[in-house]
Structure formats: structure tokens, C-alpha cells
VOGU-3710 file (C-alpha; in Angstrom, 3 decimals, decimal comma):
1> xxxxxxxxxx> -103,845/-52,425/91,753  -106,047/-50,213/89,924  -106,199/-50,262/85,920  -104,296/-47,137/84,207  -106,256/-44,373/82,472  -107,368/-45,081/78,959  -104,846/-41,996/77,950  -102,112/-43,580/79,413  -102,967/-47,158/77,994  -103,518/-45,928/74,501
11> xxxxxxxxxx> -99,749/-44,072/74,914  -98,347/-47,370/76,034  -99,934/-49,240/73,286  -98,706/-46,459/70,316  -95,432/-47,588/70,927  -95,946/-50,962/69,598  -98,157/-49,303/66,840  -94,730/-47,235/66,119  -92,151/-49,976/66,188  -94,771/-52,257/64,298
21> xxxxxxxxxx> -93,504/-49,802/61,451  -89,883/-51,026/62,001  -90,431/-54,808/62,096  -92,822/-54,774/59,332  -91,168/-52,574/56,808  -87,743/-52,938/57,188  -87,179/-56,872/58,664  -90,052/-58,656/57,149  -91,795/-57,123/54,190  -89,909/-54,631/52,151
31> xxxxxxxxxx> -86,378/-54,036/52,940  -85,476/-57,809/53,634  -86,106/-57,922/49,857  -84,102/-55,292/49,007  -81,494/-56,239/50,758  -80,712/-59,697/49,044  -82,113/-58,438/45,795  -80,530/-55,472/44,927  -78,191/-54,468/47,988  -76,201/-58,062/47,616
41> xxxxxxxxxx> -77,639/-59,362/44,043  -76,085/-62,763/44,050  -79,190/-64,534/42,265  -81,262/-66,368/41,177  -81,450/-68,013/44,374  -80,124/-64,928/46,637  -78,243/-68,068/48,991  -75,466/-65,479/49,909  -78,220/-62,303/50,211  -79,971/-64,407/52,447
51> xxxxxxxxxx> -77,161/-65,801/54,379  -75,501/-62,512/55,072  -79,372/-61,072/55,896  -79,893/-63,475/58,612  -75,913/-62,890/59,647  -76,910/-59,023/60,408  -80,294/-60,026/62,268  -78,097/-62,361/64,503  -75,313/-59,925/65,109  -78,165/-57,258/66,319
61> xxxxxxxxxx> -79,675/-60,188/68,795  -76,356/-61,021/70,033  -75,158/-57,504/70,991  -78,845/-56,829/72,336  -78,804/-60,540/74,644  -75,466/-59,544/76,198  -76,619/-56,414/77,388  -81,094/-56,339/78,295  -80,923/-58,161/80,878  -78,116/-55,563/82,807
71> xxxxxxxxxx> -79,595/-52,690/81,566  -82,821/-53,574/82,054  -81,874/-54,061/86,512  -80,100/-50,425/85,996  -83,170/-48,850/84,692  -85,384/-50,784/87,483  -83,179/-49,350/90,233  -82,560/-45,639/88,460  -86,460/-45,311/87,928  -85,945/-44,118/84,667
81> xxxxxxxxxx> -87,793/-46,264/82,295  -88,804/-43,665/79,886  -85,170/-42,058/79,267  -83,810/-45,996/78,687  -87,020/-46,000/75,841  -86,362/-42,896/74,533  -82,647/-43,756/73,779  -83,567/-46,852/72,330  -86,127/-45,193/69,940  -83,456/-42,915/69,397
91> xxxxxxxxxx> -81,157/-45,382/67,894  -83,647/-47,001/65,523  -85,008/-43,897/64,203  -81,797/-41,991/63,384  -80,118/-45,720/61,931  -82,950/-46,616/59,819  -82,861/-43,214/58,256  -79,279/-43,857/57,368  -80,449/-46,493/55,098  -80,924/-43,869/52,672
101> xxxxxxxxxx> -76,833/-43,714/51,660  -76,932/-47,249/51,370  -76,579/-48,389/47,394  -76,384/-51,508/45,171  -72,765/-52,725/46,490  -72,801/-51,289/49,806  -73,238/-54,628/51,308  -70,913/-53,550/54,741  -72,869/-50,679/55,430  -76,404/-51,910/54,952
111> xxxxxxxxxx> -75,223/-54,212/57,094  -73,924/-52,187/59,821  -77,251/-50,279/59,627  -79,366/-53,080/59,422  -77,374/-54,461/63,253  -77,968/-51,002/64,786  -81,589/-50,524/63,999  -82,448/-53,966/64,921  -80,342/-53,309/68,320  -82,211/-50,778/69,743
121> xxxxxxxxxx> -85,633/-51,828/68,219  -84,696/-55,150/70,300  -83,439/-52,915/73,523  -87,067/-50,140/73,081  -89,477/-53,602/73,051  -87,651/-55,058/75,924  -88,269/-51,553/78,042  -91,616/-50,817/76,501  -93,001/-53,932/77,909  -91,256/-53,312/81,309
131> xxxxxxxxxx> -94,055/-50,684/82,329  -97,209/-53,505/81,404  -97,043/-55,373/85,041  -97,268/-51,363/86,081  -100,367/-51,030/83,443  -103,252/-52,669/85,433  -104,051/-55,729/87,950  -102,803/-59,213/86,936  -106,279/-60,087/85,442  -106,125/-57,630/82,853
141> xxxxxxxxxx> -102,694/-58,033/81,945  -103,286/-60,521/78,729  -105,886/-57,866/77,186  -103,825/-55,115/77,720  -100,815/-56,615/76,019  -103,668/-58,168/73,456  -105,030/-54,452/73,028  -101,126/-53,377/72,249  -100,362/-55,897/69,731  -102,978/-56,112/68,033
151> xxxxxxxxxx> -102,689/-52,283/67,539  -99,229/-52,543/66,472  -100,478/-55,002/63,639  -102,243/-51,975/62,209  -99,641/-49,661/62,738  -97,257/-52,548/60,545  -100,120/-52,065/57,770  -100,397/-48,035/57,849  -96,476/-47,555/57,643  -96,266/-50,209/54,947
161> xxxxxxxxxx> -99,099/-48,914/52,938  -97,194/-45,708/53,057  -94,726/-47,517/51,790  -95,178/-49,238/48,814  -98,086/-46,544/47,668  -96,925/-43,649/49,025  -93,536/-44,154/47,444  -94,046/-46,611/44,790  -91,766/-49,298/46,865  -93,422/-51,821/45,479
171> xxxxxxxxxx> -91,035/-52,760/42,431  -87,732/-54,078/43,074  -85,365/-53,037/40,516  -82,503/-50,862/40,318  -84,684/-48,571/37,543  -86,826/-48,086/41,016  -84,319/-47,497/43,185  -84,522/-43,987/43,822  -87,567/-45,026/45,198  -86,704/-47,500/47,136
181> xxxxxxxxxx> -83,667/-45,485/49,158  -86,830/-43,139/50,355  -87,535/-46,849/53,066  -85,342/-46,179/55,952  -86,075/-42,502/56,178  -89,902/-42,298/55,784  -89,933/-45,490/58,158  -87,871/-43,526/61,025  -90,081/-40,930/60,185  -93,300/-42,943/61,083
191> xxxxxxxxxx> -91,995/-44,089/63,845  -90,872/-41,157/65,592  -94,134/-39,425/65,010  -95,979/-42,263/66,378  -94,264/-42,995/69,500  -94,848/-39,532/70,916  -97,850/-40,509/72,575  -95,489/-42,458/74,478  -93,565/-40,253/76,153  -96,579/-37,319/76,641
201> xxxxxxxxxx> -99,048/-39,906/78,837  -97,068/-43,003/79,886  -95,818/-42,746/83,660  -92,502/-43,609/85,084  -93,472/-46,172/87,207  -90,704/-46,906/89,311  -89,099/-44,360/91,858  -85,821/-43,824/91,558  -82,953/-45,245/94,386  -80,289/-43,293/96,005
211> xxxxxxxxxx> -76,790/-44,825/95,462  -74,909/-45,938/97,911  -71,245/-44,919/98,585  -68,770/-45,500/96,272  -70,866/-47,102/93,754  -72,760/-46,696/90,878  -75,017/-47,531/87,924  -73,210/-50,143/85,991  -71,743/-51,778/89,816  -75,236/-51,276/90,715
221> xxxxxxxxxx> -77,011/-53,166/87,693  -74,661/-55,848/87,669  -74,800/-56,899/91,557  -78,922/-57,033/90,950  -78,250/-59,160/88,289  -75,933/-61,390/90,497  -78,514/-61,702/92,860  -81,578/-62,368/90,494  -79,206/-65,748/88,826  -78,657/-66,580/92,688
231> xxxxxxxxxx> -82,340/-66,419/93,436  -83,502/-68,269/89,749  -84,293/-71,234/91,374  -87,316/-69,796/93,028  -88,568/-68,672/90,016  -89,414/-71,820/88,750  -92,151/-71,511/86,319  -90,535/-68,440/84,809  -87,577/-70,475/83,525  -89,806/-72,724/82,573
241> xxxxxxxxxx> -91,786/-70,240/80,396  -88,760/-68,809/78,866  -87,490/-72,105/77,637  -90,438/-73,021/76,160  -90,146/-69,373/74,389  -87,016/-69,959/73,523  -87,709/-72,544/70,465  -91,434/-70,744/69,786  -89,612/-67,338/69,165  -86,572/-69,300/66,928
251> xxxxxxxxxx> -89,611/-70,253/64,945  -91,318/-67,081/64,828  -88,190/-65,714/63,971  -87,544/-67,194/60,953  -91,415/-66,904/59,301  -90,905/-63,353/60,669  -87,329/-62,964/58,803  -88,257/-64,907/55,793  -91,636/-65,180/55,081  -92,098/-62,923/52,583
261> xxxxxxxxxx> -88,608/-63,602/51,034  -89,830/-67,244/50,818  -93,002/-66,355/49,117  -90,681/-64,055/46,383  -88,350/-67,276/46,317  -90,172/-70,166/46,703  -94,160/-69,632/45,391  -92,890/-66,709/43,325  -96,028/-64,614/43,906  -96,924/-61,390/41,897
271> xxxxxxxxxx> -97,002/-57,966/43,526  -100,399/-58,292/43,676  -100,354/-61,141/45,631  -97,480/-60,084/47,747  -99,958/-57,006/48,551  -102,541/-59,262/49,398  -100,367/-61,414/51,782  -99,256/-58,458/54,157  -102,685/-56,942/54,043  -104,288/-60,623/55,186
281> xxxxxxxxxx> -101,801/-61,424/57,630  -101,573/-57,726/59,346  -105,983/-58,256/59,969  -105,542/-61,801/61,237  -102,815/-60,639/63,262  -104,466/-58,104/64,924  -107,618/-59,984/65,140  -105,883/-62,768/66,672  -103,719/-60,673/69,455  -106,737/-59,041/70,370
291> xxxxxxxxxx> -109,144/-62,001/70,654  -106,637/-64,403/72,484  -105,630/-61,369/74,666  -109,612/-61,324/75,940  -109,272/-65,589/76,395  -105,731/-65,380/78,305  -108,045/-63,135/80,668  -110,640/-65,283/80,736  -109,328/-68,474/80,510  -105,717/-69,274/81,571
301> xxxxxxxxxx> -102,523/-67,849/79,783  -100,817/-71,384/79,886  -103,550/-72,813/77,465  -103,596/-70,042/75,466  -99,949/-70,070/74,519  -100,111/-73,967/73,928  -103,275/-72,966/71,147  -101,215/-70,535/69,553  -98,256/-72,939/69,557  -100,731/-75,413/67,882
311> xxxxxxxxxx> -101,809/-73,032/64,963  -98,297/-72,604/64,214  -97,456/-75,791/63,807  -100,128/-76,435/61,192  -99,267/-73,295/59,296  -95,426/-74,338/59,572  -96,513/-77,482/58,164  -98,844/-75,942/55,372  -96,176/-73,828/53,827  -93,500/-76,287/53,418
321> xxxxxxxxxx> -96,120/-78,109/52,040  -97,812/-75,724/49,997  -96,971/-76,942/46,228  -98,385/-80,565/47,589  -101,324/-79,113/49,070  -102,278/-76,774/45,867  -101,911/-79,618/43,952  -104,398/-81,815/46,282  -106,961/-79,146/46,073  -107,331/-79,040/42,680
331> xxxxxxxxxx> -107,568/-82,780/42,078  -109,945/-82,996/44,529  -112,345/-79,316/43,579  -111,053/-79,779/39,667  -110,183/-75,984/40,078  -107,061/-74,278/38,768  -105,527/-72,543/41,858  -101,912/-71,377/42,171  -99,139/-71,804/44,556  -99,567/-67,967/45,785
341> xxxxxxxxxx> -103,243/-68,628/46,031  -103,093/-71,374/48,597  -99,971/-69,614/50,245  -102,846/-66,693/51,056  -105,240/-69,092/53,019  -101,950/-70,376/54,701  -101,080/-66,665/55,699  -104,228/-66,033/57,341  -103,986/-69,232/59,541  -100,288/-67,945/60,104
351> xxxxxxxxxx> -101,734/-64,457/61,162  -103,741/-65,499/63,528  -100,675/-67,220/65,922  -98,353/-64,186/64,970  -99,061/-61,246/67,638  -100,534/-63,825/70,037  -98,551/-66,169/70,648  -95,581/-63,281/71,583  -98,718/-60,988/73,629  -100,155/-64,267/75,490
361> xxxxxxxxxx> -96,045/-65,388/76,447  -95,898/-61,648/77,615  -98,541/-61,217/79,864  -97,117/-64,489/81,417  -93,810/-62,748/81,874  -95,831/-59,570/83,479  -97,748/-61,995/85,585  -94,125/-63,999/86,905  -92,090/-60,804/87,485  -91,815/-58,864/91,131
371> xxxxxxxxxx> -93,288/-54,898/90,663  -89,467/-54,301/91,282  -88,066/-56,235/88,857  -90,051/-55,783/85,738  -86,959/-53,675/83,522  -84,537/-56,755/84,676  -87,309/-59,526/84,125  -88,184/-58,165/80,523  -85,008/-57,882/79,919  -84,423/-61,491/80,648
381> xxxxxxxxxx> -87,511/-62,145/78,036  -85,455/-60,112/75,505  -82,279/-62,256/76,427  -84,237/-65,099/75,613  -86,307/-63,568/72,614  -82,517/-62,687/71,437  -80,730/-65,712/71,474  -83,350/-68,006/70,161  -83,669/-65,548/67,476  -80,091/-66,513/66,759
391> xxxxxxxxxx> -80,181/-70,121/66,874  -83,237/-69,821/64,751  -81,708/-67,129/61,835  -78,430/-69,074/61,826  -79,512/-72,586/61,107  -81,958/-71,661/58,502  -79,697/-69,329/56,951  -77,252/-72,242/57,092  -79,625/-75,013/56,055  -81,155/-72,546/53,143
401> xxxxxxxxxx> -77,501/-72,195/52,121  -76,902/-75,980/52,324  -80,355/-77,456/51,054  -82,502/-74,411/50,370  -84,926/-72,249/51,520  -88,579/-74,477/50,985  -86,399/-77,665/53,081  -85,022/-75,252/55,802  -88,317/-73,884/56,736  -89,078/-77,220/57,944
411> xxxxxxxxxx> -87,329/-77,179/61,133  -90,057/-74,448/62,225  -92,675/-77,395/63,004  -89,950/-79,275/65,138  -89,406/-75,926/67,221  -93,233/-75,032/67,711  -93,822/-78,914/68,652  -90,685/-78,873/71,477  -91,976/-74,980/72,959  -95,529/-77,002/73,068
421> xxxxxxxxxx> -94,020/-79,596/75,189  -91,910/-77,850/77,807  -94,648/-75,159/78,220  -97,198/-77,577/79,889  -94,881/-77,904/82,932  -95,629/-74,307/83,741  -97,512/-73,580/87,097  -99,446/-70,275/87,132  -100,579/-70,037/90,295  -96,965/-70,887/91,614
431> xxxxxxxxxx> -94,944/-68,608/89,653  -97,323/-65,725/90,287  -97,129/-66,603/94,217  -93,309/-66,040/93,630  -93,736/-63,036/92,151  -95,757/-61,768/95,018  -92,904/-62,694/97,789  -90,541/-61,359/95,881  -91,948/-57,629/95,413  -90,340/-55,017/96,976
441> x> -86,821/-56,322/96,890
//
């Protein structure tokens, strides 16, 4: 298989620079504050605000789990990759722009919003990465992802920058709050503008089928589906992979989800430093997707995951830890460092596993899935992306409620350490022999 045109990569690859703008502004850095802060405003802790935050995020998984994996074999078999995307896009633009109506109180509808956005930003990455096995030959396949998430990092920084200095959404009050209503729309905005590139140079890469008699799309999509669980004990090593992505994405879910609300809960960092965090961990994010993307290549995607599974089980470590470790620094350097201080060092460690450990799992998915099956295969990934991102949002937002926040993040290191584990009985060369017998189906 020959390697797309640059055009056509770079189009691919805007998309995740787009939805970056989604993930970063809305779920992790801004709006997640807003939310518990000022939509909900049950401090000083925010235990409800949080709880009902990471009830929304787990309603939006569920609804998207129950339905990728179908929709993904109907868009495999109707060729029509691009009009599935587009939808999706749809949804999150026009829902995250209806943020705007909602107001201190309107904890129901922020809600509501909050489940729809997240829905179709869950539904446009699943189909988005459905066109990367189409993208190039299976040696490239962990830049190319790499190339896209680490591009996505900066397009997380750019919309956020817009953001909080654009807009002023930097201060959390209710004095700023006609400030801070102007999130959801200029973050839809951002998005739609950027994902154009998308849909002018990325092809459809998958003809479209004739229907049989008497049936159709949603008969059609869910007899593939039948067959694919009939046929999943042949693919092995791609159950294998999921289930070790399974507890690495509950993990990543909840530093995703929480990270910044931790540091505003737990360190209580300034602005400034808040500032400083996103800028930090948005670089070593992108550095790190694009530099392990190049290794995966190079070296085997297997270890690669397993070294990004390790970083995040030191950082995991680090910030539960980080009032023990500030203190041990400064005994041992005599200095005078802070909390937020040390909790920057532990970001950029943090950064570094972010885009790659979800880029390097993948290209693994790319490598495992038949050139026919990619929508219904990716879908499966969000499936699994989906419901770990449950388990993982629900028992911290449980265990916060219960013990707090700093004790709940805990359980990340036991999640990264059990992903490390069942990941090492992956076979590469095996699943992507599957793969191979399985094209054309």
C-alpha cells in the first residue's frame, strides 16, 4: 500500500487538531471548572459538582459504547465514512454552542449538553481514526497517528489560548460570567473551522455495497456485527490489546477528567500556575506523541505502549504524592518550593505518556484490523475506550465523594500497573497475520 499525499494526511490529522479544541477546553481545562464551580456551586470541596461532572461524562460513554461498534460495521459496508464524521462533528459543534444558555442553577441542562457533546465527540474520534489503516502501509502507521496527535496537542493549546485570553476565561466567578458563557460557542466555533480540511482532502476509502433484498442498513450493520463476535476468537491479540486498554484508558480518563480540577482542589494553584500547567503539558504532549509515534515505527508498538504505561505510573504516583514529595525536596535542596511548583515538573512527566500512549494503542488497532473492517474495528476501540472511561469516572467520582479527591486518584497507578501486565501477552506478528486473512470479507 502506498502512503497518502501529504494534503490528504495533513486533512486527516486537522481533525484531531479540531476536536483537540473540544477535549481540552470543555472536558479537561476550562469548562470542567465551571461546571462544579459555578454551574453546581456546592463548595468548598465541589463533592456533588464533581460527582454529577463525572455522572454526565459516563452517561455520554455509555450511550456512545452501545452504539460505535454497530455503526461503525454500517458505515464500513455503506462506504460512507465521511457523512458518519460529518454528523458526528455536527453534533458536538451545534451542542457545545448551546452551552451558552446554560447559567448558575441550570445544573439539568449543562448536563444534558455536556452528554451530547461528549457523544458525538466520542462517535467523530471513533470514525476519524477508521480511515488511518487506509492512510499508509502498516510501517508507517504509528507516525502517522504520532504526526495526528501530536498536532491535536497544539490545536488543544491554540483553542484554549483563545480561550482564556481571547475572552478573559480565565477567572471563575459569577462577576466573570458573561465571559465565561462565550466557552461553548467560540469552542464549536474553532472546531468547525478547523475540521474543514477534513472533509476538502480526506478520501472515502471504502466503496460502497449494494443491499441485498429485503434488507437494510441497521439489519445490515447488526448481522456484521454478529459475525465479527462469532469470529473474535481469531482475533486473538486484538482482544488482548483492548483489555489491556481497557484499565490504561480508565486511568487516562480520570487525569484527563480531573486533572486540572485536582490541581484547583487539591494543590490550589494560582492562575498563573494553572496557565503554566496546560501550556507544559500541551508541548510534552505533543512532543511525546510525535517522538514515540517515530519509535512504534522503528521499534515495536507492543514496547512502546508498555513505556508509556510505565511513565504513567510514576506520574500517577507523583501526584498523589505531591505534598510528600515537595516537602522532600526542600529538606533535601533547603529551597522553598510550593505544592503547584512540583505539580509542574509532575505535569511534564504526565505530558509526555498523554497523546502516546492513546496514538501508540491506535496504530496497534490499525495494524490488527482487516482493510474491511476498520469503521467496525474502531468502533470496537471506542466501545472499549467508552466503557473503561466509565468504570474509571464512576469509581473516582464515587471514591472522591467517599474519601476525597487526593485518595481517589490513587487507584490510577493500580490501573496503569494491570494494562502493563495483560499487554505483554500481545503477539504482533500474529494479530497482524489475522488481519491479513481476514481482508476482504
Amino acid at each position: 500500500m502506498q502512503r497518502a499525499s501529504r494534503k490528504e494526511l495533513f486533512g486527516w490529522a486537522m481533525f484531531d487538531f479540531a476536536n483537540s479544541s473540544y477535549t481540552t477546553v470543555i472536558i479537561t481545562v476550562v469548562f470542567c471548572i465551571i461546571f462544579p464551580r459555578l454551574i453546581v456551586g456546592d463548595g468548598p470541596e465541589f463533592r456533588l459538582g464533581n460527582l454529577l461532572w463525572s455522572t454526565a461524562l459516563s452517561i455520554s460513554y455509555l450511550m456512545g459504547l452501545l452504539s460505535a461498534p454497530f455503526l461503525g460495521a454500517v458505515m464500513d459496508y455503506a462506504g460512507s465514512k465521511k457523512k458518519f464524521l460529518f454528523a458526528s462533528c455536527l453534533l458536538t459543534v451545534l451542542a457545545t454552542a448551546a452551552l451558552y444558555f446554560v447559567r448558575p442553577g441550570d445544573v439539568i441542562l449543562g448536563m444534558l449538553l455536556i452528554v451530547l457533546s461528549n457523544v458525538g465527540f466520542s462517535y467523530s474520534e471513533s470514525f476519524v481514526s477508521s480511515f488511518l489503516p487506509g492512510l499508509g502501509p502498516p510501517r508507517d502507521l504509528g507516525k502517522i497517528s504520532g504526526y495526528a496527535w501530536g498536532l491535536g496537542y497544539f490545536g488543544g493549546l491554540t483553542s484554549t489560548a483563545i480561550v482564556i485570553f481571547g475572552l478573559g476565561a480565565g477567572v471563575y466567578t459569577l462577576e466573570n460570567f458573561s465571559r465565561l458563557k462565550m466557552v461553548g460557542p467560540a469552542t464549536a466555533l474553532f472546531f468547525l473551522i478547523a475540521a474543514i480540511p477534513t472533509f476538502l482532502w480526506v478520501k472515502e476509502t471504502t466503496p460502497p455495497r449494494e443491499l441485498p433484498k429485503h434488507e437494510n442498513y441497521f439489519t445490515i450493520g447488526f448481522k456484521r456485527l454478529k459475525k465479527t463476535c462469532g469470529d473474535i476468537r481469531d482475533y486473538k491479540d486484538l482482544m488482548i490489546l483492548l483489555s489491556s486498554f481497557f484499565f490504561a484508558y480508565a486511568g487516562l480518563s480520570i487525569v484527563i477528567s480531573f486533572a486540572f480540577i485536582y490541581g484547583d482542589q487539591i494543590v490550589k494553584w494560582s492562575g498563573t500556575t494553572q496557565i503554566m500547567m496546560f501550556v507544559i503539558t500541551q508541548f510534552t504532549a505533543a512532543v511525546g506523541a510525535f517522538l514515540f509515534g517515530i519509535i512504534q515505527d522503528r521499534w515495536k508498538a507492543k514496547q512502546t505502549f508498555i513505556l508509556t504505561l510505565l511513565i504513567w505510573v510514576i506520574a500517577a504516583m507523583l501526584i498523589y504524592g505531591v505534598s510528600a514529595v515537595t516537602g522532600f525536596v526542600n529538606s533535601l535542596t533547603g529551597m522553598s518550593l510550593k505544592e503547584e511548583h512540583v505539580f509542574l515538573v509532575v505535569g511534564s512527566i504526565a505530558g509526555l505518556g498523554l497523546g502516546s500512549t492513546q496514538s501508540a494503542c491506535r496504530a496497534m488497532v490499525g495494524l490488527f484490523s482487516p482493510d474491511t473492517k476498520s469503521g467496525e474495528f474502531f468502533g470496537l476501540w471506542s466501545f472499549t475506550s467508552r466503557l473503561s472511561a466509565i468504570f474509571g469516572l464512576m469509581g473516582l467520582g464515587l471514591l472522591q465523594a467517599l474519601f476525597g479527591l487526593q485518595v481517589a486518584v490513587l487507584v490510577c497507578t493500580v490501573l496503569f500497573l494491570t494494562a502493563m501486565v495483560i499487554v505483554f501477552f500481545v503477539d504482533e506478528e500474529r494479530g497482524r497475520k489475522v488481519a491479513l486473512e481476514h481482508s476482504g470479507e
